[in-house]
mmCIF file of the N, C-alpha and C atoms, coordinates in Angstrom:
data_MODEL
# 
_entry.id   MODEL 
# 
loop_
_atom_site.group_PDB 
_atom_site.id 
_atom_site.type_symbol 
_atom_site.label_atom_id 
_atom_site.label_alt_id 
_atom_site.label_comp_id 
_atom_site.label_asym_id 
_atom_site.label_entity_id 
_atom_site.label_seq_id 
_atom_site.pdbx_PDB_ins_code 
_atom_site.Cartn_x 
_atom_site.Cartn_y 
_atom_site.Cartn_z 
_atom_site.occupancy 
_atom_site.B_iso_or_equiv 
_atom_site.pdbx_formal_charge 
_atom_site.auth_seq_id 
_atom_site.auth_comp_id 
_atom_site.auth_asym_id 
_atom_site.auth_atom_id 
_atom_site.pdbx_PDB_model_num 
ATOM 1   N N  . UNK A 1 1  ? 90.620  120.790 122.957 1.00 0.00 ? 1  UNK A N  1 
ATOM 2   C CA . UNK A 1 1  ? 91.184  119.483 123.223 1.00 0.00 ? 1  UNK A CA 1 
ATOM 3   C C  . UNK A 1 1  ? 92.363  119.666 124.184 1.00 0.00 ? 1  UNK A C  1 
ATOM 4   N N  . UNK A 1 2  ? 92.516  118.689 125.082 1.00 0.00 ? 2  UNK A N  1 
ATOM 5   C CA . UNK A 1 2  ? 93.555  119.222 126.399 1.00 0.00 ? 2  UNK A CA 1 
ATOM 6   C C  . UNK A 1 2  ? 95.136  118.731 125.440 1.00 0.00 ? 2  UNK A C  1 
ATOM 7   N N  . UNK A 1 3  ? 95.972  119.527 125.607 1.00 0.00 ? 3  UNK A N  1 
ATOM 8   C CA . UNK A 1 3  ? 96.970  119.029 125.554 1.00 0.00 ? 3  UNK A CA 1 
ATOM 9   C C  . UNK A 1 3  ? 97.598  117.779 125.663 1.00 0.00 ? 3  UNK A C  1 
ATOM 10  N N  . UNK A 1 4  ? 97.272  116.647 126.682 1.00 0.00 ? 4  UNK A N  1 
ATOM 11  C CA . UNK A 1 4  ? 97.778  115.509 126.824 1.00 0.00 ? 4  UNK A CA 1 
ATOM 12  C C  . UNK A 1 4  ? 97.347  114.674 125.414 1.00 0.00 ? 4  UNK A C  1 
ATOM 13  N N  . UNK A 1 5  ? 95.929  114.859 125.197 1.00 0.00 ? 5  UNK A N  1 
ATOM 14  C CA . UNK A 1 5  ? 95.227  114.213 124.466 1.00 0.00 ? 5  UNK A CA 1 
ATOM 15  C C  . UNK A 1 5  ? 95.555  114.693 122.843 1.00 0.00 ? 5  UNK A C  1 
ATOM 16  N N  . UNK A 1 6  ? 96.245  115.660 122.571 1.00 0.00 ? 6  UNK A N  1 
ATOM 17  C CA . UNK A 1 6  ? 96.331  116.499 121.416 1.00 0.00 ? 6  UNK A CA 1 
ATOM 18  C C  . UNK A 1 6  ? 98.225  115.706 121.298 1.00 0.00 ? 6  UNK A C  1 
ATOM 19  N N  . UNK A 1 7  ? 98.744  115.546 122.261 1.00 0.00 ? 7  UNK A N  1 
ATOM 20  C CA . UNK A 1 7  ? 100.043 114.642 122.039 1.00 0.00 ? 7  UNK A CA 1 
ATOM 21  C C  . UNK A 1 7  ? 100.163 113.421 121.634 1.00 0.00 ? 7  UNK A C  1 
ATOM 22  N N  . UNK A 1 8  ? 98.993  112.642 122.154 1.00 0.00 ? 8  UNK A N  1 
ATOM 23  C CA . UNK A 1 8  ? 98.848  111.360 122.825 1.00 0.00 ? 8  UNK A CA 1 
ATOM 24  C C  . UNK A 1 8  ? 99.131  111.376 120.765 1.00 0.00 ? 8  UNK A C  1 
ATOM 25  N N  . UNK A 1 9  ? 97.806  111.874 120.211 1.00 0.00 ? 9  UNK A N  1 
ATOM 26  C CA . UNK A 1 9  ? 97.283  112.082 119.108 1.00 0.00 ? 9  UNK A CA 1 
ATOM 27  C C  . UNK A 1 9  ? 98.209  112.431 118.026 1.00 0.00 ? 9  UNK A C  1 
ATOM 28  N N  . UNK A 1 10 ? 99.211  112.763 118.127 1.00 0.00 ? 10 UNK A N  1 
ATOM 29  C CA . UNK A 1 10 ? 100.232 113.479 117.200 1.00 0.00 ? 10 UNK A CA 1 
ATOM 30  C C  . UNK A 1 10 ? 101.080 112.426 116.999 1.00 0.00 ? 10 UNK A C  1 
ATOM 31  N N  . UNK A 1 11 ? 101.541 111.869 118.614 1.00 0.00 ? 11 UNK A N  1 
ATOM 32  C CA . UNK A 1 11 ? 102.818 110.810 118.602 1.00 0.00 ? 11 UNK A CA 1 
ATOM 33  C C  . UNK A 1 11 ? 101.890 109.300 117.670 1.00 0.00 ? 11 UNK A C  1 
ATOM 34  N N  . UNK A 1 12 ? 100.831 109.167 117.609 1.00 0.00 ? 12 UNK A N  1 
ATOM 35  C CA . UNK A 1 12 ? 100.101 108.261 117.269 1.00 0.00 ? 12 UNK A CA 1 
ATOM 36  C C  . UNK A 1 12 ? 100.421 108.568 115.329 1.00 0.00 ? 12 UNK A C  1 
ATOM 37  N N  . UNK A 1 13 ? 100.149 109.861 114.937 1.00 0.00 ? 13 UNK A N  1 
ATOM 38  C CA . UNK A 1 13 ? 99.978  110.080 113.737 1.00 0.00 ? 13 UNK A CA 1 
ATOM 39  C C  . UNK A 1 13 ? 101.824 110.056 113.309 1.00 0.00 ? 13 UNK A C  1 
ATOM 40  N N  . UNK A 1 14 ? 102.556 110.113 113.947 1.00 0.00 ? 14 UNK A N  1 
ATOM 41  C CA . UNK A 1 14 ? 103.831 109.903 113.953 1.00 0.00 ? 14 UNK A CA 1 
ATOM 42  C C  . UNK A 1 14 ? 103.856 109.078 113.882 1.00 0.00 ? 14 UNK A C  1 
ATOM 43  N N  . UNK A 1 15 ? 103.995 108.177 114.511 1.00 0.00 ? 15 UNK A N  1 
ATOM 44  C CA . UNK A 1 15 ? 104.397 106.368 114.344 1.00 0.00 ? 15 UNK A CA 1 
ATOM 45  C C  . UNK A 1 15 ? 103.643 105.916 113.249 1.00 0.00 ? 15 UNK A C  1 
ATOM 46  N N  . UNK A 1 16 ? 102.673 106.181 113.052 1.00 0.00 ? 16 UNK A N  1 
ATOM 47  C CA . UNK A 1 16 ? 102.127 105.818 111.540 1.00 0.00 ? 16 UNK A CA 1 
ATOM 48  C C  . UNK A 1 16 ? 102.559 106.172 110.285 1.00 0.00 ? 16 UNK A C  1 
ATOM 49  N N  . UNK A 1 17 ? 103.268 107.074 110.286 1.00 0.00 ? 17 UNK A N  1 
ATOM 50  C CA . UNK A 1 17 ? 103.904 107.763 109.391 1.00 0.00 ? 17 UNK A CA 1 
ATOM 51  C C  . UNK A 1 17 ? 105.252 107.395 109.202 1.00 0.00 ? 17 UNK A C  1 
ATOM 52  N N  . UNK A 1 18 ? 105.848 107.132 110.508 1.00 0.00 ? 18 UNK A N  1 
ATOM 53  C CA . UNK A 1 18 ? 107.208 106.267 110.358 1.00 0.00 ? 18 UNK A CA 1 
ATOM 54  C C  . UNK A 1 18 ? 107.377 105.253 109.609 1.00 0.00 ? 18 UNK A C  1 
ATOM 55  N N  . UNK A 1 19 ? 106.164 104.481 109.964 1.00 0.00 ? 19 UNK A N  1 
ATOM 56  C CA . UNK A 1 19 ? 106.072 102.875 109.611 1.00 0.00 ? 19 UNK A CA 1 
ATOM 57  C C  . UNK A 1 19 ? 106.082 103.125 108.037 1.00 0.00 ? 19 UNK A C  1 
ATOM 58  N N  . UNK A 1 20 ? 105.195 103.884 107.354 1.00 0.00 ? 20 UNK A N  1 
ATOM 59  C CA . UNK A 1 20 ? 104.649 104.282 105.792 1.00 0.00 ? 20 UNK A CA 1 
ATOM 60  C C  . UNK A 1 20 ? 106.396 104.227 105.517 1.00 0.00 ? 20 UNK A C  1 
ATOM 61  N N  . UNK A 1 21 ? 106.872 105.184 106.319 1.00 0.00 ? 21 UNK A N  1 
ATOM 62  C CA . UNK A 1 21 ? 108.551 106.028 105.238 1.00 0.00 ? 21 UNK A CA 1 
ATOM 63  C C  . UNK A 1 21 ? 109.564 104.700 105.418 1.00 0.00 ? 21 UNK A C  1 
ATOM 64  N N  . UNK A 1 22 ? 109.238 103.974 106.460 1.00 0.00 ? 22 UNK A N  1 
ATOM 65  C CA . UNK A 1 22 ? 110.125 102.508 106.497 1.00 0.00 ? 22 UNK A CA 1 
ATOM 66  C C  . UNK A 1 22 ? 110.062 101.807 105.254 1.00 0.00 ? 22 UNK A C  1 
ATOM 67  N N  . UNK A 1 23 ? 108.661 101.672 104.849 1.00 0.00 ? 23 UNK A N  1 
ATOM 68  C CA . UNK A 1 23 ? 108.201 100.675 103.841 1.00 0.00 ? 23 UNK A CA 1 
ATOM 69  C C  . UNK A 1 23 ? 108.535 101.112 102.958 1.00 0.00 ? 23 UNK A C  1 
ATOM 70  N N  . UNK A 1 24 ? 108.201 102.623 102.872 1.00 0.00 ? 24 UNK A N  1 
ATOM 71  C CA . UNK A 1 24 ? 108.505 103.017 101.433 1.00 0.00 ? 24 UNK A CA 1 
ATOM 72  C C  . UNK A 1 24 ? 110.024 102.715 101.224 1.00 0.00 ? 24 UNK A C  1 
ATOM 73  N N  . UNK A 1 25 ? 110.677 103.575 101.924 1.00 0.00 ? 25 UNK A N  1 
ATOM 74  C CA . UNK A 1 25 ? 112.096 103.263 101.844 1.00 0.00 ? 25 UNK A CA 1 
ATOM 75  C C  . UNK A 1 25 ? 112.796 101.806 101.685 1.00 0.00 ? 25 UNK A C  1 
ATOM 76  N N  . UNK A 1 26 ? 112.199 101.104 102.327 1.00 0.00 ? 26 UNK A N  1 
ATOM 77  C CA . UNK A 1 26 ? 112.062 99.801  101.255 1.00 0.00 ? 26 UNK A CA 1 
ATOM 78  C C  . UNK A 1 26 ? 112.084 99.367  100.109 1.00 0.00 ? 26 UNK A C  1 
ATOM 79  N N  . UNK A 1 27 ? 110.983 99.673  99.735  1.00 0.00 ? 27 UNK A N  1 
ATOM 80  C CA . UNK A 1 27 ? 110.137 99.804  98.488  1.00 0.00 ? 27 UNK A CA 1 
ATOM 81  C C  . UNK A 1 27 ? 111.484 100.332 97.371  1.00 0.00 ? 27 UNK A C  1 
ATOM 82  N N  . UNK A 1 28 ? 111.922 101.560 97.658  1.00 0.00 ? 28 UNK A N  1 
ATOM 83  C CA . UNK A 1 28 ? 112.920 102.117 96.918  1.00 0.00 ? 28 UNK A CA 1 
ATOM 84  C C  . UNK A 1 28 ? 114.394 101.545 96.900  1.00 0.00 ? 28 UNK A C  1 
ATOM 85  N N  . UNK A 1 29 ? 114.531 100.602 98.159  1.00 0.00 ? 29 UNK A N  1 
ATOM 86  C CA . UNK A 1 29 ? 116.014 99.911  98.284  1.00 0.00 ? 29 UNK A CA 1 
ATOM 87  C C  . UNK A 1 29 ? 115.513 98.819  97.141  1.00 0.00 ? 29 UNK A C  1 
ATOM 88  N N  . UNK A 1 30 ? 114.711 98.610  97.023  1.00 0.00 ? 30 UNK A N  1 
ATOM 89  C CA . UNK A 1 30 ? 114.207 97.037  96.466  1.00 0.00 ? 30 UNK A CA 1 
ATOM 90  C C  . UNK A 1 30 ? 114.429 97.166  95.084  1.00 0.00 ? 30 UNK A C  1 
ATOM 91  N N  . UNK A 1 31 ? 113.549 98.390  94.572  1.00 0.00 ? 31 UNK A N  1 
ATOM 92  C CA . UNK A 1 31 ? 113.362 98.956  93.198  1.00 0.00 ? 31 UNK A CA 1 
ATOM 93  C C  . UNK A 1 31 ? 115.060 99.196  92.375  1.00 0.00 ? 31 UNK A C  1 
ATOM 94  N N  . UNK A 1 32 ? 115.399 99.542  93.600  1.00 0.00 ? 32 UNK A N  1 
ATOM 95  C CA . UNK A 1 32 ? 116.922 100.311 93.210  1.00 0.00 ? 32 UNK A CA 1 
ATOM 96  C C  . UNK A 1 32 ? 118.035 99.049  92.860  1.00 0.00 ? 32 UNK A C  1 
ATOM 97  N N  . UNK A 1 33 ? 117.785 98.333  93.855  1.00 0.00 ? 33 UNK A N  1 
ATOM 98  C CA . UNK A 1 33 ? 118.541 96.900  93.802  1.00 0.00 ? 33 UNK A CA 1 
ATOM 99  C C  . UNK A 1 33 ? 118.321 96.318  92.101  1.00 0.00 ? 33 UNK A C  1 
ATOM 100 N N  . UNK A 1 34 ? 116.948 95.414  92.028  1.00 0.00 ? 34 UNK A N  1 
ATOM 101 C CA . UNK A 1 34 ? 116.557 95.289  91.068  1.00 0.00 ? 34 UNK A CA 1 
ATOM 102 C C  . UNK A 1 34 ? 116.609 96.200  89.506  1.00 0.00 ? 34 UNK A C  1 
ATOM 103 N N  . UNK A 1 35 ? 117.166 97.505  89.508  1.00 0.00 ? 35 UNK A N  1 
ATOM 104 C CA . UNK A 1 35 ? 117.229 98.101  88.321  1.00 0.00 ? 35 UNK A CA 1 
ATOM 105 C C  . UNK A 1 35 ? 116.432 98.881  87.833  1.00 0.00 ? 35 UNK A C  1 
ATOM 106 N N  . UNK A 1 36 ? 115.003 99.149  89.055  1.00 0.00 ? 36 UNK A N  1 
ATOM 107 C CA . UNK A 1 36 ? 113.708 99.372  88.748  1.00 0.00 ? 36 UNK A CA 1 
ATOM 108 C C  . UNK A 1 36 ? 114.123 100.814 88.570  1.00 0.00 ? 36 UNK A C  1 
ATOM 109 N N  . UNK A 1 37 ? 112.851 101.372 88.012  1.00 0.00 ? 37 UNK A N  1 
ATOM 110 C CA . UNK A 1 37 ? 112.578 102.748 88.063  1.00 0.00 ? 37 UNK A CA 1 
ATOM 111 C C  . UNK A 1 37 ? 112.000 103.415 89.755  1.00 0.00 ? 37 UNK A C  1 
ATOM 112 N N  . UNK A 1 38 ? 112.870 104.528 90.250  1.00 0.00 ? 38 UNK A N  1 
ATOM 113 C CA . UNK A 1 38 ? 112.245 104.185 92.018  1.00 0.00 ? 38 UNK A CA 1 
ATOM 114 C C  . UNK A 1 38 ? 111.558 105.743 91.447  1.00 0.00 ? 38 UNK A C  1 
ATOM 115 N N  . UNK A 1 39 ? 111.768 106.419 90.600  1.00 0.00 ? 39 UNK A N  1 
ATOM 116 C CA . UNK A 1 39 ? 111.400 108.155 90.722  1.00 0.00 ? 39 UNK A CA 1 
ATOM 117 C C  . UNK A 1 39 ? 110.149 108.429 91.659  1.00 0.00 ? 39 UNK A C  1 
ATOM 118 N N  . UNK A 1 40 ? 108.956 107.634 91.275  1.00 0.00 ? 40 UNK A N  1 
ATOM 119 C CA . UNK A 1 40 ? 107.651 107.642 91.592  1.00 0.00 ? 40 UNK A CA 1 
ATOM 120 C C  . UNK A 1 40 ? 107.724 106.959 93.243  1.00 0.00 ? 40 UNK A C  1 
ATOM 121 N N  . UNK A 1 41 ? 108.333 105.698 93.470  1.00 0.00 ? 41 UNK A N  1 
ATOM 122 C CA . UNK A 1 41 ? 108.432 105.694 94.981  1.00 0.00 ? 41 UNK A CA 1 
ATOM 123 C C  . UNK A 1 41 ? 109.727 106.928 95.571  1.00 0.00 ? 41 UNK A C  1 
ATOM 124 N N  . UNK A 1 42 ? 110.573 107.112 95.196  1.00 0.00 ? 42 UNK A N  1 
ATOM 125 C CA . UNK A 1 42 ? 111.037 107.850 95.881  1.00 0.00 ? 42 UNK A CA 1 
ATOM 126 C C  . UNK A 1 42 ? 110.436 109.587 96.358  1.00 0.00 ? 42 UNK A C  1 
ATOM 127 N N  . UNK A 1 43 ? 109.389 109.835 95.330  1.00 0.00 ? 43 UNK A N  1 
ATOM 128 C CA . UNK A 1 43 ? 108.828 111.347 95.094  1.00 0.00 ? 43 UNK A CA 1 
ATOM 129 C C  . UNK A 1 43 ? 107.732 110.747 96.480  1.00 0.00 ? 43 UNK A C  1 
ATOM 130 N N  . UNK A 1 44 ? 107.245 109.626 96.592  1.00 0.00 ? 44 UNK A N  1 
ATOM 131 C CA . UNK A 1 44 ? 105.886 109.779 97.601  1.00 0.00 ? 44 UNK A CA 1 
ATOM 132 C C  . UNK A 1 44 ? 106.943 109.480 98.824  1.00 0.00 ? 44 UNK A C  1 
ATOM 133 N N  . UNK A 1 45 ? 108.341 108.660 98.994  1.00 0.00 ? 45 UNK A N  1 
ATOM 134 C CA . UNK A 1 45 ? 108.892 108.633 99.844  1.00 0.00 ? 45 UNK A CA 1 
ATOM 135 C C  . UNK A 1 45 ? 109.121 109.882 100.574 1.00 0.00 ? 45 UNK A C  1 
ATOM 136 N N  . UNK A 1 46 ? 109.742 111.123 99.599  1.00 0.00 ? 46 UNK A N  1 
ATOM 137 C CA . UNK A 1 46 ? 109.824 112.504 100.091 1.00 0.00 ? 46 UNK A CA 1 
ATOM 138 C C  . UNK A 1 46 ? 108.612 113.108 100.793 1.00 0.00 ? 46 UNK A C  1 
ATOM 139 N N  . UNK A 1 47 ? 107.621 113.039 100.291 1.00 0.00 ? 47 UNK A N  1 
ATOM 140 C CA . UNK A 1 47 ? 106.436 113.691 100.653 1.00 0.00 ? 47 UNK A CA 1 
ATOM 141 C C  . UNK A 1 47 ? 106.132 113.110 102.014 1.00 0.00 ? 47 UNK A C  1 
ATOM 142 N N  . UNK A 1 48 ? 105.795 111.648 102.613 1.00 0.00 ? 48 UNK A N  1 
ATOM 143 C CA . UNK A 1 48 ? 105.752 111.380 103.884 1.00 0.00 ? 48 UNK A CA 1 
ATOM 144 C C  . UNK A 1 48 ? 107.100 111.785 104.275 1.00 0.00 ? 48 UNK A C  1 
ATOM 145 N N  . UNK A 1 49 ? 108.304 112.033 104.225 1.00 0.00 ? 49 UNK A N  1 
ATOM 146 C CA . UNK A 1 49 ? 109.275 112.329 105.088 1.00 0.00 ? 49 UNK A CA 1 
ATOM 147 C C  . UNK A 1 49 ? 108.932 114.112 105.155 1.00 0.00 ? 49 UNK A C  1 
ATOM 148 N N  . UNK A 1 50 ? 108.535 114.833 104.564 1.00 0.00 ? 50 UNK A N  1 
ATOM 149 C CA . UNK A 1 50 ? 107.965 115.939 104.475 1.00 0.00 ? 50 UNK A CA 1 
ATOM 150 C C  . UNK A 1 50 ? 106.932 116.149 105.699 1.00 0.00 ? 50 UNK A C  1 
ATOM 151 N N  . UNK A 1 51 ? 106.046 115.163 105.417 1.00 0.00 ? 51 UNK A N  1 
ATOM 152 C CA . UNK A 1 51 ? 104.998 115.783 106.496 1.00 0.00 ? 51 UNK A CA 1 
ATOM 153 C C  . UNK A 1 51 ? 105.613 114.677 108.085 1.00 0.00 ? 51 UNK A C  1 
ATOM 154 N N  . UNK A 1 52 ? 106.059 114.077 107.885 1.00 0.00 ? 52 UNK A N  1 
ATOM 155 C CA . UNK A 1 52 ? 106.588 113.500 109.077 1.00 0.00 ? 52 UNK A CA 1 
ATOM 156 C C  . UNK A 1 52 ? 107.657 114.786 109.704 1.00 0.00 ? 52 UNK A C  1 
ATOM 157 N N  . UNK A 1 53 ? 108.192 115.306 109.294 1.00 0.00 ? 53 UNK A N  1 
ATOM 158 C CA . UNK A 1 53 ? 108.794 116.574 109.889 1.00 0.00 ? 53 UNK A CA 1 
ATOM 159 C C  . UNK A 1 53 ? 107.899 117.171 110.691 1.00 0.00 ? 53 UNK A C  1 
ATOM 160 N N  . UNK A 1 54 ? 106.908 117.641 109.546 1.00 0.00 ? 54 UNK A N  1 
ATOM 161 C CA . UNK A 1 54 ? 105.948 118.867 110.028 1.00 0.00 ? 54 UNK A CA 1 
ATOM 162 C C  . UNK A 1 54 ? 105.615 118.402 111.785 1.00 0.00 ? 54 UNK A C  1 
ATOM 163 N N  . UNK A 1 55 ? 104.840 116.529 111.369 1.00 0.00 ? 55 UNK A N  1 
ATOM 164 C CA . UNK A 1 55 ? 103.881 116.288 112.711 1.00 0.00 ? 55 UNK A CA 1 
ATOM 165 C C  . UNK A 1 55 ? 105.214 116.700 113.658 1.00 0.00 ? 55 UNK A C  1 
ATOM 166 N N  . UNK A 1 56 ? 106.263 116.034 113.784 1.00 0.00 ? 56 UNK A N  1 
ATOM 167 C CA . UNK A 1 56 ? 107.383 116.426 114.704 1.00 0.00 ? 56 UNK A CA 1 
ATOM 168 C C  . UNK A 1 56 ? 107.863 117.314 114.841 1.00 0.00 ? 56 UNK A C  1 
ATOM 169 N N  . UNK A 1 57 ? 107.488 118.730 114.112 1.00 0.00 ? 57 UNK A N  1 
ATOM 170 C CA . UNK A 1 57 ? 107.689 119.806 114.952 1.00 0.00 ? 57 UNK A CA 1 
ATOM 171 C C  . UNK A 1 57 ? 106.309 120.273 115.280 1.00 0.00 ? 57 UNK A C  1 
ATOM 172 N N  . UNK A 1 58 ? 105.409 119.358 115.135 1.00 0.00 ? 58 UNK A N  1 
ATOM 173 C CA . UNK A 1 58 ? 104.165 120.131 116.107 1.00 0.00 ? 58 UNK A CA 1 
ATOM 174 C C  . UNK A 1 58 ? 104.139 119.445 117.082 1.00 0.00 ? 58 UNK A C  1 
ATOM 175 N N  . UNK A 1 59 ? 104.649 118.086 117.342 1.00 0.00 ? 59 UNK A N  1 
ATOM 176 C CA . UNK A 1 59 ? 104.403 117.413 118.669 1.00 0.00 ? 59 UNK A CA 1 
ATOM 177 C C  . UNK A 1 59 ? 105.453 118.585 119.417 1.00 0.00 ? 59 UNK A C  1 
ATOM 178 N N  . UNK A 1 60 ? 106.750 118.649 119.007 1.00 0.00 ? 60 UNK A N  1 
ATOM 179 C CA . UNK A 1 60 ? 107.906 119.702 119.973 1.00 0.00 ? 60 UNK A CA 1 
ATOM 180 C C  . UNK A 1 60 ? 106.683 120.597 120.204 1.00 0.00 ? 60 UNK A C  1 
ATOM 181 N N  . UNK A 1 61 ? 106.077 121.464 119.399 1.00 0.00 ? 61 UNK A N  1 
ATOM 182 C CA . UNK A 1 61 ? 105.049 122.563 119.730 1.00 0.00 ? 61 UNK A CA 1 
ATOM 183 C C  . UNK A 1 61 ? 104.245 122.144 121.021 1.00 0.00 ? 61 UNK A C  1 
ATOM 184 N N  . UNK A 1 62 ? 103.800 120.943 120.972 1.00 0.00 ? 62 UNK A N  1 
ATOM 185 C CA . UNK A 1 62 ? 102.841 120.449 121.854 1.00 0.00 ? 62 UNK A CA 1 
ATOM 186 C C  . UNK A 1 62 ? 103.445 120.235 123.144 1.00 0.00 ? 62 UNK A C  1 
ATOM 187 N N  . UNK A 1 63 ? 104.773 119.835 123.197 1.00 0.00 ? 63 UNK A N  1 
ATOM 188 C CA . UNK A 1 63 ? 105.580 119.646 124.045 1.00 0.00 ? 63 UNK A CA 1 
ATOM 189 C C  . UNK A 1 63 ? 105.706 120.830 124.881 1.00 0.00 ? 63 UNK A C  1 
ATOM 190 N N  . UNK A 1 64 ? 106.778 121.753 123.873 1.00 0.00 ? 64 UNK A N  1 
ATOM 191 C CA . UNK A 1 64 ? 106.443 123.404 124.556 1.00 0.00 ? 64 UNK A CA 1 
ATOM 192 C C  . UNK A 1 64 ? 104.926 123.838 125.327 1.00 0.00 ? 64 UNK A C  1 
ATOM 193 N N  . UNK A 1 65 ? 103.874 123.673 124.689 1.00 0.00 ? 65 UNK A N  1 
ATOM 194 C CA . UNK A 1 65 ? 103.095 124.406 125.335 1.00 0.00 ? 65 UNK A CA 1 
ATOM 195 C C  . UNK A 1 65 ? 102.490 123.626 126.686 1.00 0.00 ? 65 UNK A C  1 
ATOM 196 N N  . UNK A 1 66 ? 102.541 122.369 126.426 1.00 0.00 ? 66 UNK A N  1 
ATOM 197 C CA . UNK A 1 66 ? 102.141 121.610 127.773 1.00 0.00 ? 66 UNK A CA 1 
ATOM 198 C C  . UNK A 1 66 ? 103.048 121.538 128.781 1.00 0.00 ? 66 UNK A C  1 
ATOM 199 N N  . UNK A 1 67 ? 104.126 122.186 128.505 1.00 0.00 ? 67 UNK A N  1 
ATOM 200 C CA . UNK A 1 67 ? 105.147 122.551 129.642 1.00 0.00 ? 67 UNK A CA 1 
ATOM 201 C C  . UNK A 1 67 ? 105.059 123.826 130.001 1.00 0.00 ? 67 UNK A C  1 
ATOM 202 N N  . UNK A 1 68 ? 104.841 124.982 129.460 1.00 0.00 ? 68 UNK A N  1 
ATOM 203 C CA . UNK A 1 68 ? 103.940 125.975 130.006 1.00 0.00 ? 68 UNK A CA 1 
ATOM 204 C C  . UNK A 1 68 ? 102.719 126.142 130.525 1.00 0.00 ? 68 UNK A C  1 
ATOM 205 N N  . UNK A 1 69 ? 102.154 125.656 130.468 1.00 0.00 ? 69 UNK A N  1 
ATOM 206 C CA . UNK A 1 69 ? 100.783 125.433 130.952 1.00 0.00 ? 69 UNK A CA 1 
ATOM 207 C C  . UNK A 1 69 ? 100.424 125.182 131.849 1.00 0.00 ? 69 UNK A C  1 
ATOM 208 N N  . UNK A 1 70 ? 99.738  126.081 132.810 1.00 0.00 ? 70 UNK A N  1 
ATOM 209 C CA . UNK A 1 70 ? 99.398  126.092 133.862 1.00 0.00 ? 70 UNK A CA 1 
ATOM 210 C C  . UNK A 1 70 ? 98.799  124.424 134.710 1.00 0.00 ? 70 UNK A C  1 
ATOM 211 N N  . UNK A 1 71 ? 98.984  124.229 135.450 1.00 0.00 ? 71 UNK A N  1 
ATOM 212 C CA . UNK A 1 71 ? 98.226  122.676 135.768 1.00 0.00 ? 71 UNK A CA 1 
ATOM 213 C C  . UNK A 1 71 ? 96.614  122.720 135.815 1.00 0.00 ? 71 UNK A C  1 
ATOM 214 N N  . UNK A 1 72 ? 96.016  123.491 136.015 1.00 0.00 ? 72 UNK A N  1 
ATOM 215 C CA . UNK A 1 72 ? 94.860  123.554 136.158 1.00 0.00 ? 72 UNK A CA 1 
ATOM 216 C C  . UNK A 1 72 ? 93.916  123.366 134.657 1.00 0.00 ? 72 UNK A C  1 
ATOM 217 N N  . UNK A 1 73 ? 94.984  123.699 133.316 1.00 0.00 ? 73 UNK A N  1 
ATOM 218 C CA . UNK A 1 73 ? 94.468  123.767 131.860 1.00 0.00 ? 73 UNK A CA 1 
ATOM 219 C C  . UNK A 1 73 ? 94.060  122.411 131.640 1.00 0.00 ? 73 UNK A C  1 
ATOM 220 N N  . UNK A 1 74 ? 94.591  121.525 132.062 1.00 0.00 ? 74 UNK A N  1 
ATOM 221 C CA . UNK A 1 74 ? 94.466  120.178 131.620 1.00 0.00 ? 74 UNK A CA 1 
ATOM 222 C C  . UNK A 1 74 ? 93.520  119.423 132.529 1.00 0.00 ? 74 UNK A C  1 
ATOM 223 N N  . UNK A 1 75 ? 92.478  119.771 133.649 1.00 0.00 ? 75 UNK A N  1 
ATOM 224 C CA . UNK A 1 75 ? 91.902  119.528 134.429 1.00 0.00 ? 75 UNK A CA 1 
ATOM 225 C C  . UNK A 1 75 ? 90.514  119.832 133.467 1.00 0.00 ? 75 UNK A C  1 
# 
């Protein structure tokens, strides 16, 4: 898969993932406000902020290598 297309793809799975940790984080201001119990939203809150790291240091990865990369790789 060319690089451009392997970014395009990452920043995509990123923003989706943002949107999830917005809501959730929501979800947990709301719970918290109200008196609720947040343990259970806050534990899945961690986990997307977990892998939302990861995708963002593989897009940097993706970044790095499509800046090394010869011009002809992506042809």
């Amino acid at each position: 898969m060319p690089l451009d297309t392997m970014l395009r793809t990452v920043r995509a799975e990123t923003a989706a993932e943002q949107r999830r940790a917005d809501d959730l984080a929501g979800t947990v201001t709301a719970l918290f406000g109200a008196g609720g119990d947040t343990s259970e939203a806050e534990r899945e809150l961690f986990d997307v902020l977990d892998g939302l790291a990861l995708l963002r240091m593989r897009e940097h990865a993706i970044e790095v290598m499509r800046a090394f990369a010869p011009a002809t790789a992506e042809a």
